[in-house]
C-alpha positions in Angstrom: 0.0 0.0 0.0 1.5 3.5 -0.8 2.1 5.6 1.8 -0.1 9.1 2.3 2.1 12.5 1.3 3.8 13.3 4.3 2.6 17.0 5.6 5.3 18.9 4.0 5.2 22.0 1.5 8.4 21.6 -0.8 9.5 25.6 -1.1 10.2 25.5 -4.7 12.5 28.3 -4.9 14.1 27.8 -8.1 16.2 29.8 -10.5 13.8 28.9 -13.5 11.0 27.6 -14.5 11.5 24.0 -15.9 14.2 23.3 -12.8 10.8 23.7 -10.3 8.8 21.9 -12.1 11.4 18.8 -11.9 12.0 19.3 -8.5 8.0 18.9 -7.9 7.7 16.1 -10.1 10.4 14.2 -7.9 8.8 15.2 -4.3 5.1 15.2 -5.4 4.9 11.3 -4.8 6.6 12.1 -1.1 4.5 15.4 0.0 1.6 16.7 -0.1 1.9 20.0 -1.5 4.4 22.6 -3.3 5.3 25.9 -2.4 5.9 29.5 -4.7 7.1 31.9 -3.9 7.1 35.1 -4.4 10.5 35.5 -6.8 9.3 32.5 -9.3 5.8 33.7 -9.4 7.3 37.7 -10.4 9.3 35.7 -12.2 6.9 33.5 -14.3 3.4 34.5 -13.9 0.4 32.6 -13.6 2.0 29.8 -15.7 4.1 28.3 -13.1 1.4 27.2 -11.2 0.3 24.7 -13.4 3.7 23.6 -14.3 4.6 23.2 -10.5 1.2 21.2 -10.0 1.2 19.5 -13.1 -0.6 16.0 -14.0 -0.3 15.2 -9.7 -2.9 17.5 -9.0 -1.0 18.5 -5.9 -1.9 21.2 -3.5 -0.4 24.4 -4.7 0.2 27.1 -1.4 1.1 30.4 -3.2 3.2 32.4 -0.8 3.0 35.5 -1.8 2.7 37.7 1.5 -0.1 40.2 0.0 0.4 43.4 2.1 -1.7 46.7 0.7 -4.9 48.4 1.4 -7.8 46.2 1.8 -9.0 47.0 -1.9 -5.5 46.0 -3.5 -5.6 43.2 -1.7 -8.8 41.5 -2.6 -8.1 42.5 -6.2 -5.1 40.6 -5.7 -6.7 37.9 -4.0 -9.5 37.8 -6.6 -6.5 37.6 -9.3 -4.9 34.7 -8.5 -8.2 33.1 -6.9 -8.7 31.5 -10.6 -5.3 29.5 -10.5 -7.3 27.3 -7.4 -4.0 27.7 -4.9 -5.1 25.3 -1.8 -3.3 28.1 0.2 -2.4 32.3 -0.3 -0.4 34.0 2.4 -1.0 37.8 3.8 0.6 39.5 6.1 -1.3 39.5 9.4 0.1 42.9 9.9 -1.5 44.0 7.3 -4.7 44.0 9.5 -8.3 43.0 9.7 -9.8 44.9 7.1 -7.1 43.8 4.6 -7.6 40.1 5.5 -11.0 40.0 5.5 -10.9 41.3 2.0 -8.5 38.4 1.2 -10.8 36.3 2.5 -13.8 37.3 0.7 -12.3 37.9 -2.7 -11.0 33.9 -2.6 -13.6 32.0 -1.3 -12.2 28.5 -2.4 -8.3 28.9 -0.9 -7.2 29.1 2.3 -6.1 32.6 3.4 -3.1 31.9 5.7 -1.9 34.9 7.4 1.8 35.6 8.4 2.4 36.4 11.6 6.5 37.4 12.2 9.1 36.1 9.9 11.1 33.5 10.8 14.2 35.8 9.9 13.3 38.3 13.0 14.4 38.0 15.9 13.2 39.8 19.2 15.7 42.7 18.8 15.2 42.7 15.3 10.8 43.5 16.2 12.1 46.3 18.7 14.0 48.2 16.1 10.9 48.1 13.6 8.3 49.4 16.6 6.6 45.6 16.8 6.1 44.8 20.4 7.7 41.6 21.4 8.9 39.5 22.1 8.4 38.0 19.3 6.5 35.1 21.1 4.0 37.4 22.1 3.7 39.1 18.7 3.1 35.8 17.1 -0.1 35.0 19.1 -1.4 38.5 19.4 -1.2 38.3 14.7 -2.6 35.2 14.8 -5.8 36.1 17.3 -6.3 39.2 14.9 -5.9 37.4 11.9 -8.2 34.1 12.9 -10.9 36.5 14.0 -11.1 38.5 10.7 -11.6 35.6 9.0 -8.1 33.7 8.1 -7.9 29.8 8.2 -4.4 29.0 8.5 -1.6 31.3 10.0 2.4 30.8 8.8 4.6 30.9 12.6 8.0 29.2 13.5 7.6 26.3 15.1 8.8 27.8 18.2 5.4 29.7 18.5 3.0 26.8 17.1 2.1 25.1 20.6 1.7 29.2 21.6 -0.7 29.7 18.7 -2.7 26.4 18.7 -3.9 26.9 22.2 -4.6 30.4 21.2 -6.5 29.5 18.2 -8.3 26.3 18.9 -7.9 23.0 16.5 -9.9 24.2 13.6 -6.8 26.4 11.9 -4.3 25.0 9.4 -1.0 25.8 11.4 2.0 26.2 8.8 5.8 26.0 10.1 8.5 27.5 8.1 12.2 27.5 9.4 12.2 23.8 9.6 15.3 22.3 9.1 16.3 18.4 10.0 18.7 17.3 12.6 22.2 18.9 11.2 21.3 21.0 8.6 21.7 24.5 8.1 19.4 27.6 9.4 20.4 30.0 6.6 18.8 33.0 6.8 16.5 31.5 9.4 16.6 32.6 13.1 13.4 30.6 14.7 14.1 26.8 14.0 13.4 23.3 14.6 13.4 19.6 13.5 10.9 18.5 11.3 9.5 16.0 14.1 10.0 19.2 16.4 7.3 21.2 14.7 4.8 18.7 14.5 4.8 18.1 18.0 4.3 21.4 19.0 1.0 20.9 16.8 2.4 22.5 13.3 -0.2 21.1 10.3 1.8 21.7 7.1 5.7 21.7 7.7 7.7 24.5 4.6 10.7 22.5 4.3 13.1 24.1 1.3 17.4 23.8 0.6 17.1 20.5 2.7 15.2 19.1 0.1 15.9 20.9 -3.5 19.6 21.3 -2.3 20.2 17.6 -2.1 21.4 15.3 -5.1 18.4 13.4 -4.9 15.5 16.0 -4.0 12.9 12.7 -4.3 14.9 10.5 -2.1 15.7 13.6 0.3 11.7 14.4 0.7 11.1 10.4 0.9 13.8 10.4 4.0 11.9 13.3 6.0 8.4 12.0 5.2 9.6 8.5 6.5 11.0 9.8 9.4 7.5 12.0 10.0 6.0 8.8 9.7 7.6 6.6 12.0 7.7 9.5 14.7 4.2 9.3 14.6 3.8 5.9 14.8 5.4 6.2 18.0 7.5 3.4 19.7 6.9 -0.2 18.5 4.9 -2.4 21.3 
């Protein structure tokens, strides 16, 4: 029996068009949905979506971090509402009347609202007037951004136990800055393990270079969903 996609979203950030479209043919089988962002979508247009999803049918999350006045961003919304993204990020910061807009312009995709980027740190949120810690700053976004209307919230996995009992069960809680045992944060500051973030209640792990950086991006996404797998299988009786 073949195994169900492992919750991950493969961040497709690739340097042209044809080398994402490989890299989520070779993880599709693996994971359950594909990330773009927001440099291959300037880059590309509406076309890389369905070169990314392909013949799979795999859930598409467009992260493209819409941050305008409420009426820009529901035309936005509205825009890309037509390429049937499972998933469209906003920043939470952008506030209520711009997410509900969001919301309402894409009925039939999730709007998942950032909260702080995993790149900020605590001193980083002081210099730029956000109260923090950043901790705190997380679950106070995600309380604004669940109420005006947003069904899945982007927060490190640091923050996702924070935010779950904040928010209840019913939203889609989506981890960047996940990285496995030994790899590199990059430009990440708020990390942990895959098996990390899912235990603190993450729903849908972004998991980028560890993947697409390997030799072998199918057999690298294969590893990390078995390991997902066995972790929550738990210890063998």
């Amino acid at each position: 029996m073949t195994a169900a996609p492992a919750p991950i979203a493969v961040a497709l950030d690739a340097p042209d068009l044809e080398t994402a479209a490989r890299w989520a043919s070779l993880v599709t089988p693996h994971v359950s949905t594909v990330k773009v962002g927001l440099e291959l979508y300037l880059r590309y247009g509406p076309d890389v979506v369905a070169s990314v999803r392909g013949a799979s049918g795999v859930q598409v999350f467009l992260d493209l971090k819409l941050h305008d006045i409420p009426a820009t961003v529901a035309g936005a919304a509205r825009a890309v509402a037509r390429l049937r993204p499972a998933f469209l990020t906003v920043h939470a910061a952008g506030g209520p009347a711009m997410i509900r807009a969001a919301v309402d312009a894409a009925p039939d995709t999730r709007i998942a609202a950032v909260t702080v980027l995993t790149s900020l740190r605590d001193d980083d949120l002081a210099r730029i007037g956000l109260a923090g810690p950043a901790h705190d700053a997380v679950r106070r976004l995600a309380a604004l951004a669940v109420d005006a209307g947003a069904q899945a919230l982007v927060c490190s996995p640091q923050e996702a136990a924070a935010v779950r009992a904040e928010v209840g069960p019913g939203i889609t809680l989506i981890t960047p800055g996940v990285r496995p045992a030994g790899a590199a944060t990059q430009d990440q500051a708020r990390v942990a393990t895959p098996e990390e973030a899912l235990a603190a209640g993450a729903d849908l792990l972004v998991i980028g270079r560890p993947i697409t950086g390997a030799a072998d991006p199918g057999a690298a996404a294969a590893g990390i969903a078995a390991a997902l797998r066995r972790t929550a299988a738990g210890p063998a009786a």
